[in-house]
C-alpha positions in Angstrom: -10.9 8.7 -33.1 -7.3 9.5 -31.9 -4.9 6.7 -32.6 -2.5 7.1 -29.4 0.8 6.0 -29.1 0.4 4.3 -26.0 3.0 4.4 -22.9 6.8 4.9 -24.6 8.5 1.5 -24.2 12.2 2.9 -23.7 12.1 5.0 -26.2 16.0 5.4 -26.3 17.5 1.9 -25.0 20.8 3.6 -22.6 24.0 2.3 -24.2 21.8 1.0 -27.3 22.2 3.9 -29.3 18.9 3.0 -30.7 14.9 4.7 -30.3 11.8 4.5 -32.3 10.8 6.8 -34.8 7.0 7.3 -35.9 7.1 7.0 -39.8 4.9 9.2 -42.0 4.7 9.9 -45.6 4.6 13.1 -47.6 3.5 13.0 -51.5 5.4 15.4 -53.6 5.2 15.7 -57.4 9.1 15.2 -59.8 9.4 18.0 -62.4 8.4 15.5 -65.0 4.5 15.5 -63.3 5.3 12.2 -61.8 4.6 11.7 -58.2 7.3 11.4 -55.6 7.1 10.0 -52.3 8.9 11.2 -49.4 9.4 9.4 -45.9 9.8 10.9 -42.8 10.5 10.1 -39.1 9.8 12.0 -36.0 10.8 10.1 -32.4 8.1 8.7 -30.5 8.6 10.5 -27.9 7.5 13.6 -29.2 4.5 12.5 -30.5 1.5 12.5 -27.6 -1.1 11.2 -30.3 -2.1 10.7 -34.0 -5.7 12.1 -34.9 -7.8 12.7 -37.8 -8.0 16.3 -39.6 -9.5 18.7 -36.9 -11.5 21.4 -37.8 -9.6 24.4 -38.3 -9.7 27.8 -37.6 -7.5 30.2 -40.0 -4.9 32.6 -38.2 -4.5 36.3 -39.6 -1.1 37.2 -40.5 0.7 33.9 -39.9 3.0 31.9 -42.2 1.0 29.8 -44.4 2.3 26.9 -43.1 1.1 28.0 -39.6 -1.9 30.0 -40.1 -4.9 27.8 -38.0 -5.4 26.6 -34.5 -7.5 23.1 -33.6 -8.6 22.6 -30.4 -7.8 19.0 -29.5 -9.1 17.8 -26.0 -10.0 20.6 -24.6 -6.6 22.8 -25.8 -6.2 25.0 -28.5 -2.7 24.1 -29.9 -1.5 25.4 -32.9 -1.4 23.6 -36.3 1.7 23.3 -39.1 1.0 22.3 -42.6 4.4 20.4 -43.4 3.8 20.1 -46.8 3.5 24.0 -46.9 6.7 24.4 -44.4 8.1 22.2 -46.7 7.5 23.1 -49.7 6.0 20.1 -51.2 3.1 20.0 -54.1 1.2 16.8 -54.0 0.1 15.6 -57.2 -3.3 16.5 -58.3 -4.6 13.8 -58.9 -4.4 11.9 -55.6 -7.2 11.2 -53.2 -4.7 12.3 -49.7 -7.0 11.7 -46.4 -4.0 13.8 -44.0 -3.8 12.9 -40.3 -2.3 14.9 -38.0 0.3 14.3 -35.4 0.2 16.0 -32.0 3.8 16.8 -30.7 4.8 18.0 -27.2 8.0 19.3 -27.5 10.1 22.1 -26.4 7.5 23.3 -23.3 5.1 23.5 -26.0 2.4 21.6 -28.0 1.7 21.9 -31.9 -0.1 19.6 -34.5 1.2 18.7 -37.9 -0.5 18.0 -41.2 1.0 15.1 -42.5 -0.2 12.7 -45.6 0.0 9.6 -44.7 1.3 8.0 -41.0 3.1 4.7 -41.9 4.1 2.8 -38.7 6.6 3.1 -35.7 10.0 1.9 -36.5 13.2 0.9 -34.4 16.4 2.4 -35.4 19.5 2.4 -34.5 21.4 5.7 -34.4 24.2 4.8 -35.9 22.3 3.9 -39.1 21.1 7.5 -39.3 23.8 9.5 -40.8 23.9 13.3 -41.6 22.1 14.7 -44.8 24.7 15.1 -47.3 24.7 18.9 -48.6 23.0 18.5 -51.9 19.6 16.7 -49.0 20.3 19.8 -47.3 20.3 22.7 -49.8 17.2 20.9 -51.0 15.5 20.5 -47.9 16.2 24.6 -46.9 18.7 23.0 -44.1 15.6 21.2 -42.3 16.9 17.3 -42.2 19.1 16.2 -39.4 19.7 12.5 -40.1 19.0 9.9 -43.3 18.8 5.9 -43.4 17.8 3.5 -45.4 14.2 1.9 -44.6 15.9 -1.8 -44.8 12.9 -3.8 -46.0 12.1 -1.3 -48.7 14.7 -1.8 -51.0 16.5 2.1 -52.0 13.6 4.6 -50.1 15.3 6.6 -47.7 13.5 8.2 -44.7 14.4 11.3 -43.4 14.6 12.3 -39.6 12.9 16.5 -39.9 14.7 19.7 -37.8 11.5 20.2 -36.0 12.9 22.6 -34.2 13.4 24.8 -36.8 9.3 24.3 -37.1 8.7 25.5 -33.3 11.5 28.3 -34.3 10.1 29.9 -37.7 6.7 29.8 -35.3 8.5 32.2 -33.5 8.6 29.6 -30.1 11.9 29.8 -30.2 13.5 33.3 -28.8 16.2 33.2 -26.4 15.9 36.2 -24.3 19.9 37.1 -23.5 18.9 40.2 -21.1 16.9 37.4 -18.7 20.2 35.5 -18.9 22.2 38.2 -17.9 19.8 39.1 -14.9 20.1 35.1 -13.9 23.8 35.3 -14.2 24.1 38.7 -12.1 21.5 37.0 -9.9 24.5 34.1 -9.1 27.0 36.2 -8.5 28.6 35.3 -11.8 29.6 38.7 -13.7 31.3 37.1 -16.8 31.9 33.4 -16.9 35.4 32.4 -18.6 36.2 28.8 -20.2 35.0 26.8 -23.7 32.0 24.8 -23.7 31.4 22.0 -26.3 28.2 21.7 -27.4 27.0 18.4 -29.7 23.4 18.8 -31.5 22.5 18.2 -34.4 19.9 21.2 -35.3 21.4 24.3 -36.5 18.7 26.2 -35.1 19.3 24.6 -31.2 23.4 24.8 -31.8 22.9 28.9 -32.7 20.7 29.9 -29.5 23.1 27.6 -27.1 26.2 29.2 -29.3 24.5 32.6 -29.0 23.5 32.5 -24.9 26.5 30.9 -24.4 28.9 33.5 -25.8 26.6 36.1 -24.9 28.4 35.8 -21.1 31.5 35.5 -22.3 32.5 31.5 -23.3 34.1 29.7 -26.3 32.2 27.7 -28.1 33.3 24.7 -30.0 30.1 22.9 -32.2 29.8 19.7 -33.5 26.6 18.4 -35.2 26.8 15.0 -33.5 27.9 12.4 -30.8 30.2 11.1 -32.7 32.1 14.2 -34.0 31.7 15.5 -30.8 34.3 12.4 -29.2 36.3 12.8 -31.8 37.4 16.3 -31.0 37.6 15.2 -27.1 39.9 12.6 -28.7 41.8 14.8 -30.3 42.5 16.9 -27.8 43.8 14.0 -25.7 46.0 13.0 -28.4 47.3 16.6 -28.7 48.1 17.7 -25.0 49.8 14.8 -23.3 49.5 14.4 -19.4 47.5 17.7 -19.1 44.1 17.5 -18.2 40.9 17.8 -20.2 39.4 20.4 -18.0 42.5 23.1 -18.7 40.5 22.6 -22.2 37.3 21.9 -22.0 35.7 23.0 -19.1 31.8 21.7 -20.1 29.5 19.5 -22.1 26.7 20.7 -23.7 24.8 18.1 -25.8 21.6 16.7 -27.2 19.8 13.5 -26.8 18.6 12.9 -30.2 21.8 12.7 -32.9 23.0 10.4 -35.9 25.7 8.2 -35.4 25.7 8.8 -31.5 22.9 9.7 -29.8 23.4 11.8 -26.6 23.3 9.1 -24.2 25.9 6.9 -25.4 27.9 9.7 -26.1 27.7 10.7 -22.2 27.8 6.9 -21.3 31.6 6.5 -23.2 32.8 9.9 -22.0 32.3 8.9 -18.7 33.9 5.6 -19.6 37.3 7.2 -20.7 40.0 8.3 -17.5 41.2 11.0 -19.8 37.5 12.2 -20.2 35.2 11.8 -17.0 36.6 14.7 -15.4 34.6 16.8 -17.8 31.1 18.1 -16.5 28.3 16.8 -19.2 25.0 18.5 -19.3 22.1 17.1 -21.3 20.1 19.3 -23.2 17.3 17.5 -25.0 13.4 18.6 -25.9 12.6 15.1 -24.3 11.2 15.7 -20.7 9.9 13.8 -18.3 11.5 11.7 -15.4 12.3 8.7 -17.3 14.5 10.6 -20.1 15.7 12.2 -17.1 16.9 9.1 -14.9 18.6 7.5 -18.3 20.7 10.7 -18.3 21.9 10.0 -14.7 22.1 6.5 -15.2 24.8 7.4 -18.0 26.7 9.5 -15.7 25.0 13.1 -16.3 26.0 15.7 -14.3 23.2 18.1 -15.4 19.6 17.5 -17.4 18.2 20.7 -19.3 15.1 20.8 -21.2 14.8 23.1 -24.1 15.0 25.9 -24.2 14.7 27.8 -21.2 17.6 29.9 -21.4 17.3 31.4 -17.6 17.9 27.9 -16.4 20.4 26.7 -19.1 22.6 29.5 -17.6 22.2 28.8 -14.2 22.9 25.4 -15.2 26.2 26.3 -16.6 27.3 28.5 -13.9 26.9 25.7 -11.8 29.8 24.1 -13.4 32.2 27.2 -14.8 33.2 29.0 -12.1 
């Protein structure tokens, strides 16, 4: 029997810097033979329901971390084998019963093999901090945030790139030539200015970096909220009584980010003088109306979901004249 999530109580709390995560565990094995266990976190948002193991139906010439569909009420949706995607060897000798957790994210829908679902947790995000780069190198680049679980001593959970899972899947293409027909469509021949854009997935930051420069703006990256005010503070501290905008002429960032999510990033830009002038657009793989009214509530000028590449263009060019 499915084990829904239920209706998302304010998932991301605006100016709270906080949202819920949906805890799982994975069970890997030490060099020594010894079991490992390894915690996991994926926002509640993204997660439509948790079920039992589906039956499966094998996929020719797929990844093996992607090689079967399930159908799960009434829709075939592909299925992901984290601990393969992962790389992970559970131990032998351990009776795992795996679940899987249905995701809607990114305009699409995909299951994921997990070993264990643990509980939903509140967190705040500036608790979650970037992987250092040892986590990273060992994790093939695929963690965006770490924290401490607090009533569980020294175990660390880790907050997964899924978006790197959707893009190895090959859901994740930007098509440039539909861009330039959108842009041509506008009347916009080449745009000209420098967009900062704040995520914290290396896969999202290189197709917004690539579409972005593909019709001709600078792109300065950060990998967070946080780093992302501190350039905009920076600049402020470097040009004097000129404005922002002669610098920075857009915002491009994500919802879901250590150390400052998305929404209180946008909330205290538009709180600064120096600041609000600049156009903020929120690109996020959350949809629906409510994540979309908490982005206007925190003064967004523009709500994008990922990644449509048609309207993140037309989007922009709304902005950059």
């Amino acid at each position: 029997m499915a084990q829904s999530v239920g209706a998302l109580p304010e998932v991301l709390k605006v100016g709270a810097n906080e949202m819920e995560l949906v805890v799982f565990r994975m069970y890997g094995t030490h060099p020594d033979g010894s079991p490992e266990i390894l915690d996991y976190g994926v926002n509640v948002a993204k997660v439509r329901e948790i079920i039992p193991m589906p039956t499966l139906t094998k996929v020719p010439d797929m990844p093996a971390y992607a090689e079967a569909l399930a159908e799960v009420r009434g829709e075939v949706i592909p299925i992901v084998n984290l601990g393969k995607w992962m790389k992970i060897v559970p131990p032998s000798n351990m009776d795992i019963r795996p679940k899987v957790i249905v995701l809607e994210m990114l305009g699409t829908t995909v299951g994921m093999i997990v070993h264990e679902v643990e509980r939903i947790r509140r967190i705040k995000w500036d608790q979650i901090k970037p992987p250092p780069s040892l986590l990273q190198a060992k994790h093939s680049g695929r963690v965006t945030g770490v924290t401490k679980i607090d009533d569980e001593g020294e175990a660390l959970l880790l907050i997964l790139d899924l978006e790197s899972v959707i893009s190895e899947m090959g859901g994740l293409i930007p098509k440039h030539e539909i861009a330039l027909e959108e842009i041509e469509r506008v009347g916009k021949k080449r745009l000209k200015g420098t967009v900062l854009i704040a995520d914290d997935s290396a896969v999202a930051r290189k197709i917004l970096k690539d579409t972005i420069e593909n019709v001709g703006l600078h792109v300065i990256e950060a990998v967070d909220g946080k780093q992302a005010f501190d350039i905009l503070n920076d600049f402020i501290q470097r040009i004097g009584d000129q404005p922002i905008t002669d610098f920075v002429q857009l915002i491009i960032s994500d919802v879901e980010m250590p150390e400052m999510d998305g929404l209180t990033f946008t909330k205290n830009v538009k709180a600064n003088n120096k600041l609000q002038s600049v156009p903020i657009i929120v690109n996020t793989s959350l949809s629906g109306e409510e994540n979309r009214e908490k982005a206007k509530s925190v003064g967004a000028d523009g709500y994008l979901v990922k990644f449509d590449v048609t309207k993140l263009i037309q989007e922009v060019s709304k902005f950059i004249k």
